[in-house]
C-alpha positions as CSV (number, residue, x, y, z in Angstrom):
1,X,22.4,5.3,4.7
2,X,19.6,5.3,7.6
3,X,17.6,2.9,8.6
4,X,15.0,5.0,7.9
5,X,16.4,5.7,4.2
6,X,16.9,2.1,4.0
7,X,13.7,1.2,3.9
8,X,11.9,3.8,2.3
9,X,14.6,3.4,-0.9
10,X,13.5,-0.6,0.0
11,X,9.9,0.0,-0.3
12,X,9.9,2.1,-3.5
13,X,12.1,-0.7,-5.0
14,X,9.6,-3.0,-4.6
15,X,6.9,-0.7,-5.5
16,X,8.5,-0.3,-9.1
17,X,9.3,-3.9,-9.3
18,X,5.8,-5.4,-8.4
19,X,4.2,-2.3,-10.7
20,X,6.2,-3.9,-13.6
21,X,5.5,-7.4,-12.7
22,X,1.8,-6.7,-12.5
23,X,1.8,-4.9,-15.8
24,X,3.6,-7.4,-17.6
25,X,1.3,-9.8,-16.5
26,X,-1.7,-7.2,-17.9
27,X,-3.0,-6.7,-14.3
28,X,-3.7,-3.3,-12.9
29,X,-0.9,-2.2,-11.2
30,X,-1.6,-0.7,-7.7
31,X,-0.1,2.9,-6.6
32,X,1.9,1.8,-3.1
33,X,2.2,4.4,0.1
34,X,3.0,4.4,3.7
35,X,2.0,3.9,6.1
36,X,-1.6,3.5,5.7
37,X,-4.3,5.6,7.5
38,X,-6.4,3.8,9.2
39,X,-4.5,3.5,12.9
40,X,-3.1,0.0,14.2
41,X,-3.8,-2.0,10.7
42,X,-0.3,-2.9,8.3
43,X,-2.2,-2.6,5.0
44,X,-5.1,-1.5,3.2
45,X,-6.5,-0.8,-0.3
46,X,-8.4,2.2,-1.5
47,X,-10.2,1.6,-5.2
48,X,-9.6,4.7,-6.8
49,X,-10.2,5.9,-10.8
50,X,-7.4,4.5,-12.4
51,X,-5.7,2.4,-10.1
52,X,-6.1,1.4,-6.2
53,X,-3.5,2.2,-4.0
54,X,-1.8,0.1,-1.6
55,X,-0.9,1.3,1.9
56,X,1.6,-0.8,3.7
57,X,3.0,-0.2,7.6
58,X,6.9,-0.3,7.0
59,X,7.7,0.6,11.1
60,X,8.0,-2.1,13.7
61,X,7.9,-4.7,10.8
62,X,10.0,-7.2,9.5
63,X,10.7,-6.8,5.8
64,X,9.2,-9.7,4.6
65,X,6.0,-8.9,6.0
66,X,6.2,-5.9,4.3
67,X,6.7,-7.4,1.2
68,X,4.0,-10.0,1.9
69,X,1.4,-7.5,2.6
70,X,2.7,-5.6,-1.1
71,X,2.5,-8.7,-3.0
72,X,-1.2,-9.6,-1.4
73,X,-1.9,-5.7,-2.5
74,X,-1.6,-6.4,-6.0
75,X,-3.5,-9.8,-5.9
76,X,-6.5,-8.6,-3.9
77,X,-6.5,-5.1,-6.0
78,X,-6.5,-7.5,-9.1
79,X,-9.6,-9.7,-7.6
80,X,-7.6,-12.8,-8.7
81,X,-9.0,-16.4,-7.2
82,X,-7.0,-19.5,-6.9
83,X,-5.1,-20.8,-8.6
84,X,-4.2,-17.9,-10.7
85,X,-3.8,-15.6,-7.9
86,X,-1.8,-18.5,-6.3
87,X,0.5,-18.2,-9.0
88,X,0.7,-14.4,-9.6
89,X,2.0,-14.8,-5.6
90,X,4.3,-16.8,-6.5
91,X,5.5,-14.9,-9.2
92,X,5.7,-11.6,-7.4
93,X,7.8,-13.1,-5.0
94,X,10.4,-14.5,-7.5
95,X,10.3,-11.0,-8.8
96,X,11.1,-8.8,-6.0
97,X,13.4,-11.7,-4.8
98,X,15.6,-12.0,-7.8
99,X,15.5,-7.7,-7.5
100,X,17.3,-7.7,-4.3
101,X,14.3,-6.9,-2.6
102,X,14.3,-10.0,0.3
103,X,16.8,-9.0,3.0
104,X,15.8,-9.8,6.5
105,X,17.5,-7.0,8.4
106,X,15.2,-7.4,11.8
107,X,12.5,-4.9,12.3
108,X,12.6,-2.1,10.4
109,X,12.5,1.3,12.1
110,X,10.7,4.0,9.0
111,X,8.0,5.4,8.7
C-alpha cells in the first residue's frame, strides 16, 4: 500500500467512525472530503441541506492533526458549547483511537 493509499483508506476510516460516533450520540453527522477548496487553509465547513461537510488538508500533515481538525469538524458543524462539546471531543477521540485510527507515521504525503 502507498502512502498515498494509506492515508486516503486512513481518512475514510475515520470519516465512517466519527459519522457513527456522531450519530449515536444524535448529532448531525458531517459528510468529510479532501482537501478543502479554499487555498493554504487545513479545514473548513460548508452548511449544506442535510448535512455540512467537512473538508480537511491530508498533505504535508501529521495525522493527528488531521484527525484533530475531523473531530473539531463534527463539534463546530454540531454548534456544541462547553462542556458538552468538551466532552463529545473527548469522546471522538476515544473513538477513532480505539478504531485504529491514531498512528503517527510523520507527515503524510496524499492528497
Amino acid at each position: 500500500m502507498t502512502r498515498m493509499e494509506s492515508s486516503t483508506v486512513r481518512f475514510a476510516h475515520a470519516a465512517r467512525v466519527l459519522g457513527r460516533e456522531a450519530r449515536r450520540r444524535r448529532l448531525a453527522a458531517p459528510s468529510f472530503r479532501c482537501p478543502p477548496r479554499l487555498v493554504g487553509v487545513d479545514r473548513t465547513l460548508r452548511r449544506r441541506p442535510g448535512a455540512p461537510v467537512v473538508s480537511v488538508r491530508l498533505r504535508g500533515r501529521p495525522w493527528p492533526s488531521v484527525l484533530a481538525d475531523m473531530i473539531e469538524g463534527v463539534v463546530v458543524a454540531n454548534s456544541l458549547a462547553p462542556p458538552h462539546a468538551d466532552r463529545v471531543r473527548a469522546d471522538l477521540w476515544a473513538a477513532v483511537t480505539a478504531a485504529g485510527g491514531v498512528r503517527t507515521t510523520g507527515h503524510e504525503s496524499a492528497a
